[in-house]
BAVEX-392202 format. One record per residue (C-alpha): residue in three letters; z, y, x. Coordinates in steps of 0.25 Angstrom, whole numbers, plus 5000, padded with zeros to 4 digits. Example, Ala and Ser with C-alpha at 12.3 -4.5 7.8 and 13.67 -1.06 7.14 Angstrom:
# residues 2
{node 'ALA', {5031, 4982, 5049}},
{node 'SER', {5029, 4996, 5055}},
END
This chain:
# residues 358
{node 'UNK', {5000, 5000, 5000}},
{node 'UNK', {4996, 5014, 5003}},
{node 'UNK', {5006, 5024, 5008}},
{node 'UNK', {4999, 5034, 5004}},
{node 'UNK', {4983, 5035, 4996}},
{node 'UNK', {4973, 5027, 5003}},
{node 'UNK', {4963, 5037, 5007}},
{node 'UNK', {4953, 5030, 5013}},
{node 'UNK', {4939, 5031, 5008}},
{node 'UNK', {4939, 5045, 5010}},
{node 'UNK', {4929, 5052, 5022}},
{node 'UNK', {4937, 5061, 5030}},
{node 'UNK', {4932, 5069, 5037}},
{node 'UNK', {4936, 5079, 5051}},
{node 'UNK', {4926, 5090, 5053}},
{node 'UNK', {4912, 5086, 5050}},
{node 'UNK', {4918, 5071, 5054}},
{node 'UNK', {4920, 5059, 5046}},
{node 'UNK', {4931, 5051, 5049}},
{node 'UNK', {4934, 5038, 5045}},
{node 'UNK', {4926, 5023, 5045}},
{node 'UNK', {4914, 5030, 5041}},
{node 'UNK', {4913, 5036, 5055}},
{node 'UNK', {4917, 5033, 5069}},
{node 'UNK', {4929, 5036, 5074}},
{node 'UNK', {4932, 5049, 5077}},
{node 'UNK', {4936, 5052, 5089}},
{node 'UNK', {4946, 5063, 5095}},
{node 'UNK', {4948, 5068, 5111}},
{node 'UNK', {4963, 5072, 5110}},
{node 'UNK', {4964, 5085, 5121}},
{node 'UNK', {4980, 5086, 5121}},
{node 'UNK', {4983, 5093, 5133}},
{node 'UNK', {4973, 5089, 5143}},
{node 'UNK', {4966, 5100, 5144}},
{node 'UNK', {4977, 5102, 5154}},
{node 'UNK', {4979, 5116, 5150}},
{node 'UNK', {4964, 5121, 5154}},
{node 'UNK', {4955, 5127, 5141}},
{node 'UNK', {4943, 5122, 5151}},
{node 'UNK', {4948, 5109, 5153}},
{node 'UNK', {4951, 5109, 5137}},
{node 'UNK', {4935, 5114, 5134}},
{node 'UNK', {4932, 5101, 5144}},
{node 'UNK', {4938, 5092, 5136}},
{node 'UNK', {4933, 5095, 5123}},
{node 'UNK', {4920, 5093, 5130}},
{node 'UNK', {4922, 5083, 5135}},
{node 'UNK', {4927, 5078, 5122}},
{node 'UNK', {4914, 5080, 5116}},
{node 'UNK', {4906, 5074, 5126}},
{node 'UNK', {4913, 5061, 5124}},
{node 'UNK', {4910, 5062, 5111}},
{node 'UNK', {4923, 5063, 5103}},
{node 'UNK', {4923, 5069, 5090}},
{node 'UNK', {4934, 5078, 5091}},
{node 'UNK', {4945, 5085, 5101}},
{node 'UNK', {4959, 5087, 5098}},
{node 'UNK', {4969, 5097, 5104}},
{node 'UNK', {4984, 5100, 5101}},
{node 'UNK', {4988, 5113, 5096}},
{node 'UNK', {5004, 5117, 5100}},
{node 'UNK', {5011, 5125, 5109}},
{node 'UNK', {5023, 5119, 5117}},
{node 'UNK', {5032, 5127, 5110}},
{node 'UNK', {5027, 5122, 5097}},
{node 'UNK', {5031, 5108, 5101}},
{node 'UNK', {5043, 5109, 5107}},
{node 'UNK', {5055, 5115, 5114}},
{node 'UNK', {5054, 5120, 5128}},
{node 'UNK', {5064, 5112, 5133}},
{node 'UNK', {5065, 5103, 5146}},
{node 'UNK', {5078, 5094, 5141}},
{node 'UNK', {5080, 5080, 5131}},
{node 'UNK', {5069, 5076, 5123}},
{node 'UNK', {5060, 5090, 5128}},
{node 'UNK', {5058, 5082, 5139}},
{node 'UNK', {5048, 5071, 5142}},
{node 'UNK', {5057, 5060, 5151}},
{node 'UNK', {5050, 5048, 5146}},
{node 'UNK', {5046, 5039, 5160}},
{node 'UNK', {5034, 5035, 5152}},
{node 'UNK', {5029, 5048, 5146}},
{node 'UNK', {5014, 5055, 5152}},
{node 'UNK', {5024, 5068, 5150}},
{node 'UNK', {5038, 5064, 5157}},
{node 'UNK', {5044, 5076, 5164}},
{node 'UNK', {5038, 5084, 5156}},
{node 'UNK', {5045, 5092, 5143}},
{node 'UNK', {5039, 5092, 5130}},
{node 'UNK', {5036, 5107, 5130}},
{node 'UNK', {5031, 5108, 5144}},
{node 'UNK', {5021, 5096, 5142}},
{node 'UNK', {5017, 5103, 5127}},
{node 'UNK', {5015, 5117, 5136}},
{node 'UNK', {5006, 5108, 5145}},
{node 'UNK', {4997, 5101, 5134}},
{node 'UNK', {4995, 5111, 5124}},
{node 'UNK', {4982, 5118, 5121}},
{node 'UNK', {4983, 5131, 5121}},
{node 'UNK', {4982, 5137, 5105}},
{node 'UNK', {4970, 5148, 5112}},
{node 'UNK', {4960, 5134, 5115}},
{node 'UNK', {4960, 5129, 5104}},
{node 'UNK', {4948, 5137, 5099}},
{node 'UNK', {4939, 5135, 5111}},
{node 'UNK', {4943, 5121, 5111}},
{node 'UNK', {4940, 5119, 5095}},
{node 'UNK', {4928, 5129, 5097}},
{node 'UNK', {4923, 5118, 5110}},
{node 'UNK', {4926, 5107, 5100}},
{node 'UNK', {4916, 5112, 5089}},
{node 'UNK', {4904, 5115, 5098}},
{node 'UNK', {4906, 5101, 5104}},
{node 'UNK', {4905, 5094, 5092}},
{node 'UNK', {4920, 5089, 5092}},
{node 'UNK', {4930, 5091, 5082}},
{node 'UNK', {4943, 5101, 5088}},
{node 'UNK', {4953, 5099, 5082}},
{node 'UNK', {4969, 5100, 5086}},
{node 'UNK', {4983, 5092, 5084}},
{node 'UNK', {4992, 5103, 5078}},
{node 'UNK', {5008, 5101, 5083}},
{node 'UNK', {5014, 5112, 5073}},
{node 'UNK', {5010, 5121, 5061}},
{node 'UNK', {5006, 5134, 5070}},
{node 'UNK', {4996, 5125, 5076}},
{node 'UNK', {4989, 5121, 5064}},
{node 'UNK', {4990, 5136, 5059}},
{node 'UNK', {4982, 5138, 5073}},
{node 'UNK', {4973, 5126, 5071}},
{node 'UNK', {4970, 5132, 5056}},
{node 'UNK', {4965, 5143, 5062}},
{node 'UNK', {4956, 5136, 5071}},
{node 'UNK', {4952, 5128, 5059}},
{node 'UNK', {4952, 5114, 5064}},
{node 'UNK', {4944, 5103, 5057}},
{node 'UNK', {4957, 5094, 5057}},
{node 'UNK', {4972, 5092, 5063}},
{node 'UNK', {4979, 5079, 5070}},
{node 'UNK', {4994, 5078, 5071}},
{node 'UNK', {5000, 5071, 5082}},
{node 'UNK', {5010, 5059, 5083}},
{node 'UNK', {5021, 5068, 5085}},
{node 'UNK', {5016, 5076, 5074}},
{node 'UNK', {5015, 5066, 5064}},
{node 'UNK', {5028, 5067, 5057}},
{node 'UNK', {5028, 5082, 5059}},
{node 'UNK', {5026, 5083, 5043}},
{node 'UNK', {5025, 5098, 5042}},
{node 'UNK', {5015, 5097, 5053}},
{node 'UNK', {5008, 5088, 5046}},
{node 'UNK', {5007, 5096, 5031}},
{node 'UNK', {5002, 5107, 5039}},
{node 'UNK', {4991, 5102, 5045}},
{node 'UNK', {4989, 5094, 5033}},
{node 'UNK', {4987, 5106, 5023}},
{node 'UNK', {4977, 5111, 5031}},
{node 'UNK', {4969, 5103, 5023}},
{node 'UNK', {4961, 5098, 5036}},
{node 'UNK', {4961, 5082, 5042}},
{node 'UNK', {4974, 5077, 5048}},
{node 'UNK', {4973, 5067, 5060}},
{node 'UNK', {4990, 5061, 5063}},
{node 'UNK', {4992, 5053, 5074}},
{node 'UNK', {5003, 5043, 5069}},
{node 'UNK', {5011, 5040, 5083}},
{node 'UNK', {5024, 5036, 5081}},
{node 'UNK', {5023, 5038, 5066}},
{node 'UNK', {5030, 5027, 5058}},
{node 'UNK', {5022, 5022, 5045}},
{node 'UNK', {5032, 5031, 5036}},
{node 'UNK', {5030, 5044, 5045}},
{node 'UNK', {5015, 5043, 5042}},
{node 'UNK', {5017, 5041, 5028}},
{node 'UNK', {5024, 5054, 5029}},
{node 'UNK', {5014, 5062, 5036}},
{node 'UNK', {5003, 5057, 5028}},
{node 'UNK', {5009, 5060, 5015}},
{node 'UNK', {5012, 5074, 5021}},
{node 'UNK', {4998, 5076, 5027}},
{node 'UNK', {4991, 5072, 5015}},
{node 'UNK', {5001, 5081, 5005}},
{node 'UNK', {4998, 5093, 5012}},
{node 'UNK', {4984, 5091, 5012}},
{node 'UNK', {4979, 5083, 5022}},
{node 'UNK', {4966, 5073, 5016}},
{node 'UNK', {4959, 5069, 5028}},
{node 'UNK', {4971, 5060, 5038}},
{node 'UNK', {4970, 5051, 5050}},
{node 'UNK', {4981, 5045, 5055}},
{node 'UNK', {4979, 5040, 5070}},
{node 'UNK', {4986, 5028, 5073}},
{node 'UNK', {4992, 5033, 5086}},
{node 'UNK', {5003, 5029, 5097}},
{node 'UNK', {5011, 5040, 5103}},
{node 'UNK', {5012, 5035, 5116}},
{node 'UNK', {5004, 5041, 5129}},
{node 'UNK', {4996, 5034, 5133}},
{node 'UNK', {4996, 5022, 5122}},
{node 'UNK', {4995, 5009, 5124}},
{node 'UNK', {4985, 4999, 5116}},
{node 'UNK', {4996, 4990, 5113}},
{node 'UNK', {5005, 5001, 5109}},
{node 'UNK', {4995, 5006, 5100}},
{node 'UNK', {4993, 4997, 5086}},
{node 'UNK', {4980, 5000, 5081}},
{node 'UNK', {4982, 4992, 5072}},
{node 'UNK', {4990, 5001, 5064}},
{node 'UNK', {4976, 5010, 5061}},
{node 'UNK', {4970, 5002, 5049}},
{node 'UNK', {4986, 5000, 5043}},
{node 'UNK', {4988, 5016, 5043}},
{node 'UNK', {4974, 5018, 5038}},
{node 'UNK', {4978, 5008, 5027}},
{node 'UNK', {4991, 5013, 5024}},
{node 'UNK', {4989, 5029, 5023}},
{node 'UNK', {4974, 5027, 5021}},
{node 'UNK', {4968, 5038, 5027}},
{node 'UNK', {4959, 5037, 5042}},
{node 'UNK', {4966, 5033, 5053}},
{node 'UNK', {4962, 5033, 5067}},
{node 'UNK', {4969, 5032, 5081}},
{node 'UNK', {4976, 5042, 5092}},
{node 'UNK', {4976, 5034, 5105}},
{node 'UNK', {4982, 5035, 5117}},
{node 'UNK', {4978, 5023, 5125}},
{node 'UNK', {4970, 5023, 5135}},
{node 'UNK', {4956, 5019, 5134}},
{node 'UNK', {4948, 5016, 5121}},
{node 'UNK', {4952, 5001, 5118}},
{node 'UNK', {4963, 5005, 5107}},
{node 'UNK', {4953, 5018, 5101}},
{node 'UNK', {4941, 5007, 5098}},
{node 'UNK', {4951, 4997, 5093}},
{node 'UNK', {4957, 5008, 5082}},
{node 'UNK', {4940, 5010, 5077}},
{node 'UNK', {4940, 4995, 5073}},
{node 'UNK', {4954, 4998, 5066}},
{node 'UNK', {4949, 5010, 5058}},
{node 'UNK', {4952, 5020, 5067}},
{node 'UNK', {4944, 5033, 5064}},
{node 'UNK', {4949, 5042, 5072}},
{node 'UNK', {4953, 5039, 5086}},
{node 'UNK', {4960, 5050, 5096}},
{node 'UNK', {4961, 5050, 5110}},
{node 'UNK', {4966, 5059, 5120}},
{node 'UNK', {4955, 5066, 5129}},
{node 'UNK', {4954, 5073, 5143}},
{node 'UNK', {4943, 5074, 5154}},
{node 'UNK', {4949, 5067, 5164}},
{node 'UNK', {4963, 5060, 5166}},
{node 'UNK', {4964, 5063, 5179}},
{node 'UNK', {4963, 5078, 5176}},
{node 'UNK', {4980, 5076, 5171}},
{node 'UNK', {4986, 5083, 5158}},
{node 'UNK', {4996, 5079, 5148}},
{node 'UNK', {4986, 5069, 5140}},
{node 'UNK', {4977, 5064, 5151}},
{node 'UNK', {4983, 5051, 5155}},
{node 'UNK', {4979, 5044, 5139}},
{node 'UNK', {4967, 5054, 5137}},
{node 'UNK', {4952, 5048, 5137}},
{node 'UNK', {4942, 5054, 5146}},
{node 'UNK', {4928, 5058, 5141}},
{node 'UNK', {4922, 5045, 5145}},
{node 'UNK', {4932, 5038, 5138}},
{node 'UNK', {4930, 5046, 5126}},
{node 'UNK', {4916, 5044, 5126}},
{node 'UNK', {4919, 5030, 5124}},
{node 'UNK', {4927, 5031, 5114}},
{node 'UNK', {4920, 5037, 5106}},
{node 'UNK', {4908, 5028, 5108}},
{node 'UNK', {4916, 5016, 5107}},
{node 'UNK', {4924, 5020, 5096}},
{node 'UNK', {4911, 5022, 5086}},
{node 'UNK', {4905, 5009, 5091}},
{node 'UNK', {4918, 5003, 5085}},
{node 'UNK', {4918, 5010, 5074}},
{node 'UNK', {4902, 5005, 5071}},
{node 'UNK', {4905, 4992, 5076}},
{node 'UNK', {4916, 4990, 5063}},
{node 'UNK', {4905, 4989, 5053}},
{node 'UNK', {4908, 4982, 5041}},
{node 'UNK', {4914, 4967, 5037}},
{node 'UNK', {4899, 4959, 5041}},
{node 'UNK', {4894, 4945, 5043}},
{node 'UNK', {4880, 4941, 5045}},
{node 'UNK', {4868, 4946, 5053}},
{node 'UNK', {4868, 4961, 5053}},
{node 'UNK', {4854, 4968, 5052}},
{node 'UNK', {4855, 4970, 5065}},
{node 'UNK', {4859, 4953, 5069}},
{node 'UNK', {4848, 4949, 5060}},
{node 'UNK', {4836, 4948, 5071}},
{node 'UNK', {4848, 4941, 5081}},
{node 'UNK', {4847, 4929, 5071}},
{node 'UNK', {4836, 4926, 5075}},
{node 'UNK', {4844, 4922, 5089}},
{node 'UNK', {4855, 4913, 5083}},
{node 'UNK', {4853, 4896, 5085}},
{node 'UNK', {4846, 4888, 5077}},
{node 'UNK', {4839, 4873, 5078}},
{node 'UNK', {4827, 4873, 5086}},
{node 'UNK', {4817, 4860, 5090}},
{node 'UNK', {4818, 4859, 5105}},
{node 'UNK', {4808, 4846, 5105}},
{node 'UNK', {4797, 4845, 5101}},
{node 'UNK', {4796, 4838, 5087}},
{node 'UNK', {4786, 4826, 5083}},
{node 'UNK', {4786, 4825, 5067}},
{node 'UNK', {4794, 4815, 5064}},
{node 'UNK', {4803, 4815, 5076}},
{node 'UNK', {4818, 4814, 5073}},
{node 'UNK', {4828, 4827, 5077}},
{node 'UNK', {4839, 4825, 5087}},
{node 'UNK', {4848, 4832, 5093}},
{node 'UNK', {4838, 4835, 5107}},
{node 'UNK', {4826, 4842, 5095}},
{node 'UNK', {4834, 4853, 5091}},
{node 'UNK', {4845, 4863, 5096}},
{node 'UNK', {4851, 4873, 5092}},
{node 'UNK', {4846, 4885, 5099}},
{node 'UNK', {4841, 4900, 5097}},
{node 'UNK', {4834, 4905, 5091}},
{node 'UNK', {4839, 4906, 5078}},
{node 'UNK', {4824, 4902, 5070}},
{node 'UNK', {4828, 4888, 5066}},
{node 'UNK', {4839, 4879, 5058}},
{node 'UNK', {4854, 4883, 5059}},
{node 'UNK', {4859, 4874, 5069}},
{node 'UNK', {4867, 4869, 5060}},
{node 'UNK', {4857, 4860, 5056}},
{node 'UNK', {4858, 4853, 5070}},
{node 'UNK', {4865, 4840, 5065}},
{node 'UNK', {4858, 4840, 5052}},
{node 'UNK', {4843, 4840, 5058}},
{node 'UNK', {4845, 4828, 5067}},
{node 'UNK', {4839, 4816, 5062}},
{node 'UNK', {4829, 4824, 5054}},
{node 'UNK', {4814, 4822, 5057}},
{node 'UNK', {4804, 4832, 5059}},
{node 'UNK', {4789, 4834, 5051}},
{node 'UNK', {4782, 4839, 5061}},
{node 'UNK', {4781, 4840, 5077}},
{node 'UNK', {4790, 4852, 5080}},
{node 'UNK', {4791, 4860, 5094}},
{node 'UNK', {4802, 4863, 5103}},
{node 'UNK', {4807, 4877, 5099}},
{node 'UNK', {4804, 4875, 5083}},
{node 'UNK', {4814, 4880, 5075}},
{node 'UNK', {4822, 4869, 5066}},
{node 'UNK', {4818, 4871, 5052}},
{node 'UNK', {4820, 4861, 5040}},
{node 'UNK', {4803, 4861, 5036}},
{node 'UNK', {4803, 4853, 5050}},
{node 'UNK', {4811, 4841, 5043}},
{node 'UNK', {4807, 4831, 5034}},
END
């Protein structure tokens, strides 16, 4: 049973887009902060971006003061052993990442005469009053955004598509953040089946959960990634996935606060190829030739004379053989035909056919 109304069956769209299994996956280069401070190096990426062909970039729009506290003490501070950010504080690696608010026209502006969808991950309500005036196409919020409920009804009665990462997010904190989105009039959502750690692992990643949210809150669903690679991206396709998200830099080597989990533009490129050939390779529920096989039936075995055949001569298991082409009897009337005698001379390489049997 449905949490909420099963919405599928509607075409949504972002932009001029279509999204969902009438199209390929759509497909996101995620800047974050590795532009590495540099509106040049920013420019780069988003063309970059469009040269591999993605169909959309991402930024984040926040100040560090709009995400937290300047303070350098308890949990303000990154001591995790394990985390890209240890030694770091919260506010200090959010001064270091952010986008300033000034680029996001020349980026958005790059975007469009790219062919690329800009678009942009608001963290508070300034920003979506900031984004408003820039009139983006469509809004993500993030996995530590994702049960931020006022957040969420503000983006959502903007009226525009809403794209939630679902990290962390237990099956009752979307249900909330759904029902909140779509009251305050969100009606085109994608939930990206997403894992909150940096980078992911395949294993830690449970893809499997995509075709059970889509089910249970029925509305398109796609998948945020943060493994390495494209393994785990191609896999979500044949899952349902319609929208997949990776993070994106020029080179990992260039450093930055996103750059050890980003894709390079080759990588990209391949993901992007790939993913659609997954997504055509899913097809429909089909047995039998296709138009296309039909000639290759002509290649299959059948039973062919491989002696020549006086009439009368008895078949044994030395006349004929299975063999291709596929012109003659099914083989399996092998067992069947032996014993049986022909009505006329036959040559090696004669198709078997009953008319040769009395």
């Amino acid at each position: 049973m449905h949490l909420l109304e099963n919405r599928e069956g509607m075409i949504m769209h972002i932009s001029n887009r279509e999204i969902g299994k009438g199209a390929a996956p759509f497909i996101i280069a995620e800047m974050s902060g590795n532009h590495n401070q540099s509106l040049d190096r920013a420019l780069e990426i988003v063309e970059a971006a469009a040269k591999s062909g993605a169909h959309a970039l991402k930024i984040q729009t926040y100040t560090a003061d709009t995400m937290t506290l300047d303070l350098e003490e308890g949990e303000f501070f990154i001591s995790d052993p394990n985390s890209l950010w240890k030694g770091k504080s919260l506010h200090k690696l959010y001064q270091e990442a952010y986008t300033p608010w000034e680029w996001h026209g020349p980026i958005l502006d790059a975007c469009r005469k790219l062919g690329m969808i800009g678009f942009s991950t608001p963290f508070d309500e300034t920003a979506v009053d900031f984004l408003e005036e820039l009139d983006v196409p469509c809004y993500k919020i993030a996995s530590f955004e994702n049960t931020d409920l006022p957040l969420i009804r503000k983006v959502a009665s903007t009226g525009k598509p809403m794209i939630i990462s679902t990290g962390m997010a237990t099956v009752a904190e979307l249900d909330e953040t759904v029902r909140a989105a779509r009251e305050s009039g969100c009606k085109d959502l994608v939930l990206l089946k997403c894992t909150s750690t940096y980078p992911a692992t395949p294993e830690n990643t449970n893809i499997l959960t995509i075709p059970h949210m889509r089910e249970l809150f029925g509305c398109e669903v796609g998948l945020s990634d943060h493994t390495m690679g494209i393994g785990t991206a191609l896999a979500s396709v044949a899952l349902g996935a319609s929208i997949i998200e990776k993070h994106f830099t020029l080179r990992r080597a260039d450093g930055g606060v996103d750059s050890a989990f980003s894709m390079e533009p080759e990588e990209m490129h391949a993901l992007v190829v790939e993913s659609e050939r997954a997504w055509q390779s899913l097809g429909k529920v089909s047995y039998g030739p296709t138009k296309q096989e039909s000639q290759s039936l002509a290649y299959r075995r059948s039973l062919y004379f491989v002696r020549d055949m006086k009439s009368g001569d008895t078949i044994t298991a030395d006349d004929i053989r299975a063999i291709r082409p596929g012109f003659g009897l099914p083989t399996k009337y092998l067992p069947i035909l032996q014993g049986k005698r022909v009505t006329r001379d036959v040559r090696r390489g004669t198709p078997v056919n009953w008319e040769l049997f009395g």
